[in-house]
mmCIF file of the N, C-alpha and C atoms, coordinates in Angstrom:
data_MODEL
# 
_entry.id   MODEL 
# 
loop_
_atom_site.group_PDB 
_atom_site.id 
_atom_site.type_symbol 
_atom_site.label_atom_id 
_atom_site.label_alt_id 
_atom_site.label_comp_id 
_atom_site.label_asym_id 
_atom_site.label_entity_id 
_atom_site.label_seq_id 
_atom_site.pdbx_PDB_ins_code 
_atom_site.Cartn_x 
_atom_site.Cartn_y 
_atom_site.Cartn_z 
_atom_site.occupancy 
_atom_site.B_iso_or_equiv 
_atom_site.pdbx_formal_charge 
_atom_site.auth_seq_id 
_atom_site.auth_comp_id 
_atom_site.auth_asym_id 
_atom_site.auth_atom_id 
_atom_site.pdbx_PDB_model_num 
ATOM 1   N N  . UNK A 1 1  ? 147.779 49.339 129.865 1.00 0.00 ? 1  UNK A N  1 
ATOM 2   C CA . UNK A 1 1  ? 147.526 49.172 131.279 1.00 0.00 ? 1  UNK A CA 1 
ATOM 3   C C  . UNK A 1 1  ? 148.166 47.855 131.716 1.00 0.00 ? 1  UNK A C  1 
ATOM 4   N N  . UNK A 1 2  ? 148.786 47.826 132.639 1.00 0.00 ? 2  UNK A N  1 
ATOM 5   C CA . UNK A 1 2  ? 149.358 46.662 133.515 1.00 0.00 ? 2  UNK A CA 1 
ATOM 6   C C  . UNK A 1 2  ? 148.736 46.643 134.547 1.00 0.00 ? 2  UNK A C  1 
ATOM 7   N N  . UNK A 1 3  ? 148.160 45.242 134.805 1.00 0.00 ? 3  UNK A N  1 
ATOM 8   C CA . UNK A 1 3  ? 147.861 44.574 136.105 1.00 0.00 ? 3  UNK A CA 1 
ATOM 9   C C  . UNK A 1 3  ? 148.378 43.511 136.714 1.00 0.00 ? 3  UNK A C  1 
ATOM 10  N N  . UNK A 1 4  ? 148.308 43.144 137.916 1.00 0.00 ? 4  UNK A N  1 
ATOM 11  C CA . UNK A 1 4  ? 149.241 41.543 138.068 1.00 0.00 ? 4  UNK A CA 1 
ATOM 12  C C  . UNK A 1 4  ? 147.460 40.925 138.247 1.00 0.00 ? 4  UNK A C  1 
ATOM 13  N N  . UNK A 1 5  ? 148.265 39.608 137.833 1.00 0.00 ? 5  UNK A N  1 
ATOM 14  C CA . UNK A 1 5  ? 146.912 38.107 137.764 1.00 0.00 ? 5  UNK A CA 1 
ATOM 15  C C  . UNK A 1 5  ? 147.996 37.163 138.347 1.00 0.00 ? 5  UNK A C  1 
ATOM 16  N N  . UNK A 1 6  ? 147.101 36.185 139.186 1.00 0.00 ? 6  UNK A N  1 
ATOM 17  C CA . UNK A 1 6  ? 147.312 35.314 139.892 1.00 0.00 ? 6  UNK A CA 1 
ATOM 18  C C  . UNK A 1 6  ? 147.105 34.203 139.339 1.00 0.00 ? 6  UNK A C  1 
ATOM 19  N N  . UNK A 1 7  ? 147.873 33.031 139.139 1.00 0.00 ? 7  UNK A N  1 
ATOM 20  C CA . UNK A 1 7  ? 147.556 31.437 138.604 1.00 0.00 ? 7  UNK A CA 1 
ATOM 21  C C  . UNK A 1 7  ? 147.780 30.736 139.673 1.00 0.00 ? 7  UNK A C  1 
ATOM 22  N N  . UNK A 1 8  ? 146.777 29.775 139.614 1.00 0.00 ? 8  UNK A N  1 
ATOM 23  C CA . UNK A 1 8  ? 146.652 28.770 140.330 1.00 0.00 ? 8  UNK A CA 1 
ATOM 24  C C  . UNK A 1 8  ? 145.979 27.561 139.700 1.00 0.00 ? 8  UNK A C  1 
ATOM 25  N N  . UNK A 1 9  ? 146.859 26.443 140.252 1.00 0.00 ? 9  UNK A N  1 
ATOM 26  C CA . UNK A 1 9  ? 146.282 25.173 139.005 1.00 0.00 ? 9  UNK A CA 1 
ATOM 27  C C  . UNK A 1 9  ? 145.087 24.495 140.464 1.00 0.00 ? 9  UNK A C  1 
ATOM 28  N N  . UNK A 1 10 ? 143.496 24.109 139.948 1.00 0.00 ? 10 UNK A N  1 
ATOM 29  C CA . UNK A 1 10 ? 143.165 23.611 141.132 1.00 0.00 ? 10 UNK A CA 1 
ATOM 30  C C  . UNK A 1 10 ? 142.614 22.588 140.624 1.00 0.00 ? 10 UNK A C  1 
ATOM 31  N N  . UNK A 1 11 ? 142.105 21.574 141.692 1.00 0.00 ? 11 UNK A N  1 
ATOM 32  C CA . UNK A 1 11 ? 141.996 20.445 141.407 1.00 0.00 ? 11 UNK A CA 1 
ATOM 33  C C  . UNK A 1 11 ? 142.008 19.400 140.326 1.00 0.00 ? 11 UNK A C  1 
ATOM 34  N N  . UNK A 1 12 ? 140.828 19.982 139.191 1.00 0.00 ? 12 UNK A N  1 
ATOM 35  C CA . UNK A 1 12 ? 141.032 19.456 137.964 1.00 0.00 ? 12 UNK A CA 1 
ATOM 36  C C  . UNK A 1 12 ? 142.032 19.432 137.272 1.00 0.00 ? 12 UNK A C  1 
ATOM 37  N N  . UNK A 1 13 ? 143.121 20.208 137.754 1.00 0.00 ? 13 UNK A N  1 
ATOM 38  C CA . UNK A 1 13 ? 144.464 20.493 136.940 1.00 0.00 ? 13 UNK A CA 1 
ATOM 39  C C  . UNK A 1 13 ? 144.218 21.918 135.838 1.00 0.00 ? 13 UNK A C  1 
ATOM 40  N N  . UNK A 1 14 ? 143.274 22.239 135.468 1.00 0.00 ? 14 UNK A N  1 
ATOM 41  C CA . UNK A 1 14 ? 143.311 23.693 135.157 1.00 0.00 ? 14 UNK A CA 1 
ATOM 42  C C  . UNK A 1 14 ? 143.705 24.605 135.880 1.00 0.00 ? 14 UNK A C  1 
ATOM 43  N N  . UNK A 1 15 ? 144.577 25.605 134.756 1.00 0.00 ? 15 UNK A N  1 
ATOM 44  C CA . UNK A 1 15 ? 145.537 26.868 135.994 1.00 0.00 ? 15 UNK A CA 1 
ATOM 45  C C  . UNK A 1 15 ? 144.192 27.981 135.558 1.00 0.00 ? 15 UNK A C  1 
ATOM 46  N N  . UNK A 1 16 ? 143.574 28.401 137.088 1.00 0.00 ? 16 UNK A N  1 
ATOM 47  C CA . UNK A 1 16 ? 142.765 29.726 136.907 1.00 0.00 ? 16 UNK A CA 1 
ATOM 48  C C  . UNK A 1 16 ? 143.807 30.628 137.265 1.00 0.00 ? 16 UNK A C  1 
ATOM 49  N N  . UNK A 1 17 ? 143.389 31.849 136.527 1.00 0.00 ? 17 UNK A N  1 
ATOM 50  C CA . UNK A 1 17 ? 144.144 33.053 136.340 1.00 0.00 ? 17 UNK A CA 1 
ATOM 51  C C  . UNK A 1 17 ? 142.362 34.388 137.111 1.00 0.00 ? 17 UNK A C  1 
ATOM 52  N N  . UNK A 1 18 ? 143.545 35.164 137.510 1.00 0.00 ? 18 UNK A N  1 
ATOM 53  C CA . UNK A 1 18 ? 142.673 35.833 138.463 1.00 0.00 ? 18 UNK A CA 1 
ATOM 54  C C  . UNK A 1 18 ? 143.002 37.363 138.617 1.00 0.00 ? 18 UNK A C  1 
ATOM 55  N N  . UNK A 1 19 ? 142.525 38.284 138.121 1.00 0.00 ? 19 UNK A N  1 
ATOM 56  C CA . UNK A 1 19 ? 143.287 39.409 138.281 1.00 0.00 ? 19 UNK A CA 1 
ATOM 57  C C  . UNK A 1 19 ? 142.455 40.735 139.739 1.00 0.00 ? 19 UNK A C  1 
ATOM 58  N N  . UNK A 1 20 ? 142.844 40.443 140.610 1.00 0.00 ? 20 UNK A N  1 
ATOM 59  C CA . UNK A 1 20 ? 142.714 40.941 141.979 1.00 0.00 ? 20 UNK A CA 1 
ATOM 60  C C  . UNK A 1 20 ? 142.551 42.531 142.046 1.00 0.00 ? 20 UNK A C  1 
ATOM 61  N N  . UNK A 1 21 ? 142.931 42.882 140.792 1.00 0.00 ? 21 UNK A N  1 
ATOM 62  C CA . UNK A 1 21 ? 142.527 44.280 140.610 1.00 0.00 ? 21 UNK A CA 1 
ATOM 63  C C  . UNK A 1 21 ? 140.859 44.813 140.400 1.00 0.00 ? 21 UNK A C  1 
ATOM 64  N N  . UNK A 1 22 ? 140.174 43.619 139.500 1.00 0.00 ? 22 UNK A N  1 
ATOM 65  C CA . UNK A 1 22 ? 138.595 43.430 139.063 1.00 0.00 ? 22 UNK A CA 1 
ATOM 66  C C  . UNK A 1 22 ? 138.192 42.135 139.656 1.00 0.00 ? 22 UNK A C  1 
ATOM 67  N N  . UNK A 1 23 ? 137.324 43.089 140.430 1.00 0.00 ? 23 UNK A N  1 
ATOM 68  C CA . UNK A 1 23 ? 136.458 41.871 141.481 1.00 0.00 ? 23 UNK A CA 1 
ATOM 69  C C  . UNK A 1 23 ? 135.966 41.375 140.233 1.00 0.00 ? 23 UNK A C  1 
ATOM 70  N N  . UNK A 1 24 ? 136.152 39.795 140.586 1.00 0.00 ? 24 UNK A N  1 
ATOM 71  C CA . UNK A 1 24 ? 135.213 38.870 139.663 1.00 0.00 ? 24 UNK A CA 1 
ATOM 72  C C  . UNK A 1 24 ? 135.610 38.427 138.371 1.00 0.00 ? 24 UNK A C  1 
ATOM 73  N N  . UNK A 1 25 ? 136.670 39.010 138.065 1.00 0.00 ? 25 UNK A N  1 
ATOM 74  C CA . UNK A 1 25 ? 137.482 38.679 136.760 1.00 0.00 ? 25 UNK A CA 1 
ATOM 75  C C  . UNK A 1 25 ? 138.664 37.811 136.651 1.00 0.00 ? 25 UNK A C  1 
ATOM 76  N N  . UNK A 1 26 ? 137.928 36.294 136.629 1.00 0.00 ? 26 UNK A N  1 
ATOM 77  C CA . UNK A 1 26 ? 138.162 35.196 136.293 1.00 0.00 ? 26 UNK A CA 1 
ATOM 78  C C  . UNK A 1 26 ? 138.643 34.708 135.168 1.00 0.00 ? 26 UNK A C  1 
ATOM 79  N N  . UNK A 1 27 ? 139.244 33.890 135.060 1.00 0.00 ? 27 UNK A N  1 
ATOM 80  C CA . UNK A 1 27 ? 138.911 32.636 133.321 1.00 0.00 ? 27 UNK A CA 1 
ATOM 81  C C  . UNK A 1 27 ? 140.024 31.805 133.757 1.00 0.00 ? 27 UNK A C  1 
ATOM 82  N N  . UNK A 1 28 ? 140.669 30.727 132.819 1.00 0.00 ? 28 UNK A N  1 
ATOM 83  C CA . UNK A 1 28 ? 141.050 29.573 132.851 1.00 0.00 ? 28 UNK A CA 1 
ATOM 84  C C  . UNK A 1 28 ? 141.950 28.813 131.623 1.00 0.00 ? 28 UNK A C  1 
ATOM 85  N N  . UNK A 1 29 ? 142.651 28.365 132.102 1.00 0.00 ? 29 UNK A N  1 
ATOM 86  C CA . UNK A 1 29 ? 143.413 27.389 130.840 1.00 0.00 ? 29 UNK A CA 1 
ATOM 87  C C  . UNK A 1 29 ? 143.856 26.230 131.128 1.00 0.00 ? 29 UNK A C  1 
ATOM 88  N N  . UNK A 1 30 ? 144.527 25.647 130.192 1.00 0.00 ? 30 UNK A N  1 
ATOM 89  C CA . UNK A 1 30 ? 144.795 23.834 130.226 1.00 0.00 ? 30 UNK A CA 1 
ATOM 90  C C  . UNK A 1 30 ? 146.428 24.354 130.737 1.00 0.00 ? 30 UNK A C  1 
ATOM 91  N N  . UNK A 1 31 ? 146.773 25.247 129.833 1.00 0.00 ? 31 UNK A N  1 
ATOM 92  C CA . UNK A 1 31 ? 148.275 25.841 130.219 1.00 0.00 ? 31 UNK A CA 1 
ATOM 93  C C  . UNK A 1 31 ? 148.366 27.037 130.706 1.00 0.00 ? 31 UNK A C  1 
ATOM 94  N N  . UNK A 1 32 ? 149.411 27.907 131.411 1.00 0.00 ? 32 UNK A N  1 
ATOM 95  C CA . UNK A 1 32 ? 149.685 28.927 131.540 1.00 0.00 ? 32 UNK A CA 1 
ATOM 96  C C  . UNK A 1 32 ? 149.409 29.921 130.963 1.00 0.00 ? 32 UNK A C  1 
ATOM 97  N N  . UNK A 1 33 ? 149.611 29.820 129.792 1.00 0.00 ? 33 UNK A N  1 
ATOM 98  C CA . UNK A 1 33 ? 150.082 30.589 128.487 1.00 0.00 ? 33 UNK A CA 1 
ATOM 99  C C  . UNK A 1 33 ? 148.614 30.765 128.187 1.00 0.00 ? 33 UNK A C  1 
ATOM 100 N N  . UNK A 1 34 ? 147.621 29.555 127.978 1.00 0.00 ? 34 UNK A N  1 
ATOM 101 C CA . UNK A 1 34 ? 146.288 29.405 127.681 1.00 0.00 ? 34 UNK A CA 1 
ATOM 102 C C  . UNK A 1 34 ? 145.683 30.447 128.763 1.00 0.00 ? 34 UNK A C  1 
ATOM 103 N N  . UNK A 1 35 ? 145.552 30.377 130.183 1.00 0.00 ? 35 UNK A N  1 
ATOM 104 C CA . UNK A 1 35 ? 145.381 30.992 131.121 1.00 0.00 ? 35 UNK A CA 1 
ATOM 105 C C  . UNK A 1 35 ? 145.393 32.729 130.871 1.00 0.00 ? 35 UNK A C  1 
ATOM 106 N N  . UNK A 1 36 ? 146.798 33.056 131.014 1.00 0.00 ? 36 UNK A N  1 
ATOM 107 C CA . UNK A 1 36 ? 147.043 34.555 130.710 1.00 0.00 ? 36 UNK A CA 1 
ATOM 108 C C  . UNK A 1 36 ? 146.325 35.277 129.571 1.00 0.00 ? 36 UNK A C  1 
ATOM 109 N N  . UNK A 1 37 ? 146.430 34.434 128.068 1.00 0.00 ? 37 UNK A N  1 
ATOM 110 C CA . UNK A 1 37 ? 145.534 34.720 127.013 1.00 0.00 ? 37 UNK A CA 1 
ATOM 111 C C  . UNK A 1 37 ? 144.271 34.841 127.264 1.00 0.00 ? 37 UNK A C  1 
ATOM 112 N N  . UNK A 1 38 ? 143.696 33.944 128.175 1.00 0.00 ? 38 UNK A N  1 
ATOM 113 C CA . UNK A 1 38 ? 142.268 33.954 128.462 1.00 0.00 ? 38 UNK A CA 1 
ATOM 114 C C  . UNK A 1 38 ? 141.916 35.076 129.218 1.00 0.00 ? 38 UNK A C  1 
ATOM 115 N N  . UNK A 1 39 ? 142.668 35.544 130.422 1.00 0.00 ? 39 UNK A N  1 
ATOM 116 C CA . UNK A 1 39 ? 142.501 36.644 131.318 1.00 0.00 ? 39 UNK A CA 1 
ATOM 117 C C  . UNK A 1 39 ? 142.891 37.480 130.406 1.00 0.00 ? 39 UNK A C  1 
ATOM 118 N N  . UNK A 1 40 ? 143.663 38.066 130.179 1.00 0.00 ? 40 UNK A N  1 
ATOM 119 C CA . UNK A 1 40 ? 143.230 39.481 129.130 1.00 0.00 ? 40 UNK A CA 1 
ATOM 120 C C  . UNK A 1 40 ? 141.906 39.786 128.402 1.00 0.00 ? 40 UNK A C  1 
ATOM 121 N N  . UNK A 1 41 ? 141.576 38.846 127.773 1.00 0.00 ? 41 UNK A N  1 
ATOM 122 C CA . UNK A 1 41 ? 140.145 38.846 127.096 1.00 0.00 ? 41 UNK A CA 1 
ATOM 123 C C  . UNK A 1 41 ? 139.318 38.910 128.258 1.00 0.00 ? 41 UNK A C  1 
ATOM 124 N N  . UNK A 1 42 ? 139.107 38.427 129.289 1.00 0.00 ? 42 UNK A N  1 
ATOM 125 C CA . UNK A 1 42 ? 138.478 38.703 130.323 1.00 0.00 ? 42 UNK A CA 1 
ATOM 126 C C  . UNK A 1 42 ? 138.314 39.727 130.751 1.00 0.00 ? 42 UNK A C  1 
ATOM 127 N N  . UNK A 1 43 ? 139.685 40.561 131.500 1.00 0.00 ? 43 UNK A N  1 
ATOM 128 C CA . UNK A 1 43 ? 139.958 41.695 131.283 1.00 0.00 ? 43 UNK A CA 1 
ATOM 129 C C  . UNK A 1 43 ? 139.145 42.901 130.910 1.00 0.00 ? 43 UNK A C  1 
ATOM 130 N N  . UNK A 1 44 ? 139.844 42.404 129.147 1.00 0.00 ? 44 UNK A N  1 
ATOM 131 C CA . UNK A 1 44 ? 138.984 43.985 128.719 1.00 0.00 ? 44 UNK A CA 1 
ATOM 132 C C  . UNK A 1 44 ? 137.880 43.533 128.821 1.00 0.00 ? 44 UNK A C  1 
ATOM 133 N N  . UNK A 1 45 ? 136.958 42.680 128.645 1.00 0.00 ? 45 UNK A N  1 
ATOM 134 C CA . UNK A 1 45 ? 135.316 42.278 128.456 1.00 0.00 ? 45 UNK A CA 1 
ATOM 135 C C  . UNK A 1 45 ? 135.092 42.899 130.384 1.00 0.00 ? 45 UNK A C  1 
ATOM 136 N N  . UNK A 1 46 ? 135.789 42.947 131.289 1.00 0.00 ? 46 UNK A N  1 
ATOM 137 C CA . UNK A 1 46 ? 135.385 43.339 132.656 1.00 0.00 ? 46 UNK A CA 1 
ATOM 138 C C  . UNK A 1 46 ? 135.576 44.886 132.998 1.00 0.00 ? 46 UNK A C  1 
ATOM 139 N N  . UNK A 1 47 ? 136.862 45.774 131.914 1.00 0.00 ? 47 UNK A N  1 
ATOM 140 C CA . UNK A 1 47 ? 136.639 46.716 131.761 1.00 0.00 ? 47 UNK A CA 1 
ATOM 141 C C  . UNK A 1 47 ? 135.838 47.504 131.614 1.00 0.00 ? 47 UNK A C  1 
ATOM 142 N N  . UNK A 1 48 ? 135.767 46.860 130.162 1.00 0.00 ? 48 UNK A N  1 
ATOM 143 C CA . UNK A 1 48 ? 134.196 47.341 128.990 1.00 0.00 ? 48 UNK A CA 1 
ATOM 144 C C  . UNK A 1 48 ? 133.221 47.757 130.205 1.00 0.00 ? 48 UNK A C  1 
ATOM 145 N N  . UNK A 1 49 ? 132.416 46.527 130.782 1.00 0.00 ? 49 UNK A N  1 
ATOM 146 C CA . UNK A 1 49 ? 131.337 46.320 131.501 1.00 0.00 ? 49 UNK A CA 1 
ATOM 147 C C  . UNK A 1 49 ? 131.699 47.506 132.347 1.00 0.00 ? 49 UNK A C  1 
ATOM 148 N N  . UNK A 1 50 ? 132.957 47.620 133.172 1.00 0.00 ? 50 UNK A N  1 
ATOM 149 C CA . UNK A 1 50 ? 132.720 48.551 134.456 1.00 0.00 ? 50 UNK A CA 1 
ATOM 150 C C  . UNK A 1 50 ? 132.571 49.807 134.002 1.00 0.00 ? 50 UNK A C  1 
ATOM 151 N N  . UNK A 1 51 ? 132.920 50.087 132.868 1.00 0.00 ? 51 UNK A N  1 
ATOM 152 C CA . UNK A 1 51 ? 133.204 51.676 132.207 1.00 0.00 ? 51 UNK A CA 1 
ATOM 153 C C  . UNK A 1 51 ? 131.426 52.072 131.716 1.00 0.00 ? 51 UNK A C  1 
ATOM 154 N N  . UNK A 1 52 ? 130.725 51.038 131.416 1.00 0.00 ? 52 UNK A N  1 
ATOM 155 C CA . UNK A 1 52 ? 129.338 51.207 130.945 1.00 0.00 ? 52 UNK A CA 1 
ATOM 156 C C  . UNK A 1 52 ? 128.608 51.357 132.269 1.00 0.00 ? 52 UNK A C  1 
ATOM 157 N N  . UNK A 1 53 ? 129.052 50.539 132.587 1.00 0.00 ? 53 UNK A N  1 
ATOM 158 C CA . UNK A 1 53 ? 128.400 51.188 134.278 1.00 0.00 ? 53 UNK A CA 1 
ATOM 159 C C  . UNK A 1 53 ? 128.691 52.119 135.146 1.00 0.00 ? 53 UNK A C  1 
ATOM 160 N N  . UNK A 1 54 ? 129.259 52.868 134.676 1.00 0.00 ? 54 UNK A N  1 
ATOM 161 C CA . UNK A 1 54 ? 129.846 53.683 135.354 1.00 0.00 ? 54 UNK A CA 1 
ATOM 162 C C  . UNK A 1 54 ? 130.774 53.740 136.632 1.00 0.00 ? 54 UNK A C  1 
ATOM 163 N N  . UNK A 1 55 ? 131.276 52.183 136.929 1.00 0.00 ? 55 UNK A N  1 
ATOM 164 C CA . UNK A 1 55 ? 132.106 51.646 137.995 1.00 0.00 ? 55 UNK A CA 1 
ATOM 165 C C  . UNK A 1 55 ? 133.790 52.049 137.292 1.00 0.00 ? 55 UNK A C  1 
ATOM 166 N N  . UNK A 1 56 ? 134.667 52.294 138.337 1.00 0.00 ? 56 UNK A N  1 
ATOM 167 C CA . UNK A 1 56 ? 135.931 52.590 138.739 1.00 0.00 ? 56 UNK A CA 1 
ATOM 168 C C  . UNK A 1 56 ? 136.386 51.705 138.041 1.00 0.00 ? 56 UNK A C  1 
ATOM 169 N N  . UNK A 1 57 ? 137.487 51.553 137.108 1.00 0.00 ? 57 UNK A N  1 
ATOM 170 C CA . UNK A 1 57 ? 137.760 50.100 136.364 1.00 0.00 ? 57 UNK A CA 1 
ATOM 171 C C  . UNK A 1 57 ? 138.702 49.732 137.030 1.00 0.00 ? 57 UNK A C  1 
ATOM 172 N N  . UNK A 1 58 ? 138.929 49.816 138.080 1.00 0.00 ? 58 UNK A N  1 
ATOM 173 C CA . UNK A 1 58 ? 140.217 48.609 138.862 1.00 0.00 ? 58 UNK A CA 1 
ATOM 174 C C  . UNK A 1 58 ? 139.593 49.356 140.276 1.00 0.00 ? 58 UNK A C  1 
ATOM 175 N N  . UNK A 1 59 ? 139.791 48.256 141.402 1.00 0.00 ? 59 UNK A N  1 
ATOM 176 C CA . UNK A 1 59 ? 139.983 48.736 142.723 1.00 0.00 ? 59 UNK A CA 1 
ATOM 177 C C  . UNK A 1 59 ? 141.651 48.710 143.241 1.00 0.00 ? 59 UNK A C  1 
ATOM 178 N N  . UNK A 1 60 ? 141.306 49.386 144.469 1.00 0.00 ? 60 UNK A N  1 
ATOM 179 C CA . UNK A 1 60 ? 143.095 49.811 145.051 1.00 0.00 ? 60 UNK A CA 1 
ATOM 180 C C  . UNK A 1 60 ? 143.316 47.906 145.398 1.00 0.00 ? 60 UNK A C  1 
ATOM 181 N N  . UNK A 1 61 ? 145.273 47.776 145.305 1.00 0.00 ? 61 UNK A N  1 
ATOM 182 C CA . UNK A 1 61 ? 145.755 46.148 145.494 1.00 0.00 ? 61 UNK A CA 1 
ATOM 183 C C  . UNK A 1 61 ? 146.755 46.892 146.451 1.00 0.00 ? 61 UNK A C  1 
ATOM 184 N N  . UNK A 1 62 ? 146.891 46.718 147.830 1.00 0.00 ? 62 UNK A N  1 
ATOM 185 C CA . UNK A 1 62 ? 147.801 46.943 148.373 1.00 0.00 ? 62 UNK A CA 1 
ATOM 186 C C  . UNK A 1 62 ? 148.663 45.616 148.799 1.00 0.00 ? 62 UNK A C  1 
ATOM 187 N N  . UNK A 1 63 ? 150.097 45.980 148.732 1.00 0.00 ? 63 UNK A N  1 
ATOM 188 C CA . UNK A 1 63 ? 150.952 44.646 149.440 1.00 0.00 ? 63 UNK A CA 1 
ATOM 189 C C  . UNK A 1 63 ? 151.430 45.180 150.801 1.00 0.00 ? 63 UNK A C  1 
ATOM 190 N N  . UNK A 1 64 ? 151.208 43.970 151.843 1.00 0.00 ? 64 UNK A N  1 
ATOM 191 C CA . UNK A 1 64 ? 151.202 44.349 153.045 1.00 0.00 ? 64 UNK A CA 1 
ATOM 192 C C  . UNK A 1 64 ? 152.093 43.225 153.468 1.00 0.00 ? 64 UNK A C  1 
ATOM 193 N N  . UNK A 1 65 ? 153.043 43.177 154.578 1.00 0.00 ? 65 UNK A N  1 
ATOM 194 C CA . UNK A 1 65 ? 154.120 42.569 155.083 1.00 0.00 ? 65 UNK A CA 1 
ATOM 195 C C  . UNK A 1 65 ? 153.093 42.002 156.647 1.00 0.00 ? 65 UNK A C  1 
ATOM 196 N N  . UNK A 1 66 ? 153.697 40.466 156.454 1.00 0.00 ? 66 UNK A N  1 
ATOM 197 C CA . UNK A 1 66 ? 152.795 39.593 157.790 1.00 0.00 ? 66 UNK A CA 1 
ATOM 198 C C  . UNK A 1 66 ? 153.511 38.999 158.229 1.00 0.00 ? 66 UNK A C  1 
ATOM 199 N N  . UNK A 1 67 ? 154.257 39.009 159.580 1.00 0.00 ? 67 UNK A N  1 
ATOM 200 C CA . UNK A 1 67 ? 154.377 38.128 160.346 1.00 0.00 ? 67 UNK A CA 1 
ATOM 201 C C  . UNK A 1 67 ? 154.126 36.912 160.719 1.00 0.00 ? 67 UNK A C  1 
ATOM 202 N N  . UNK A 1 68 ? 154.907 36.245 160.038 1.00 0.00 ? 68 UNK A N  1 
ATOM 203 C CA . UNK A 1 68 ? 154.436 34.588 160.101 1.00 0.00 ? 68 UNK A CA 1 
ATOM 204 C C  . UNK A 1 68 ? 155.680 33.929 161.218 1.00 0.00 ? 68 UNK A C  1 
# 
């Protein structure tokens, strides 16, 4: 399965990684690399959970074009 995750380094200088597909599925690294590794494990551990619950394991990500 492929998803896209989002990094962002915030204040403390840790890059959170964020995957917009699973509400709520977070984690964190010192590096990038640390980051992405961490979100996968996140990941499946947010899978797991939604599949036991009987929740949809990803919601819809649409890309939409904005006028700026």
């Amino acid at each position: 399965m492929k998803l896209i995750v989002t990094l962002e380094r915030d204040e403390s200088g840790m890059i959170v990684a964020e995957c917009p597909s699973i509400p709520g599925c977070v984690s964190q690294g010192t590096t990038e690399e640390q980051a992405v590794e961490n979100i996968r494990e996140a990941i499946k551990a947010c899978i797991d959970a939604r599949a036991a619950n009987g929740m949809p394991l990803t919601v819809a990500i649409r890309e939409v074009e904005v006028a700026v």
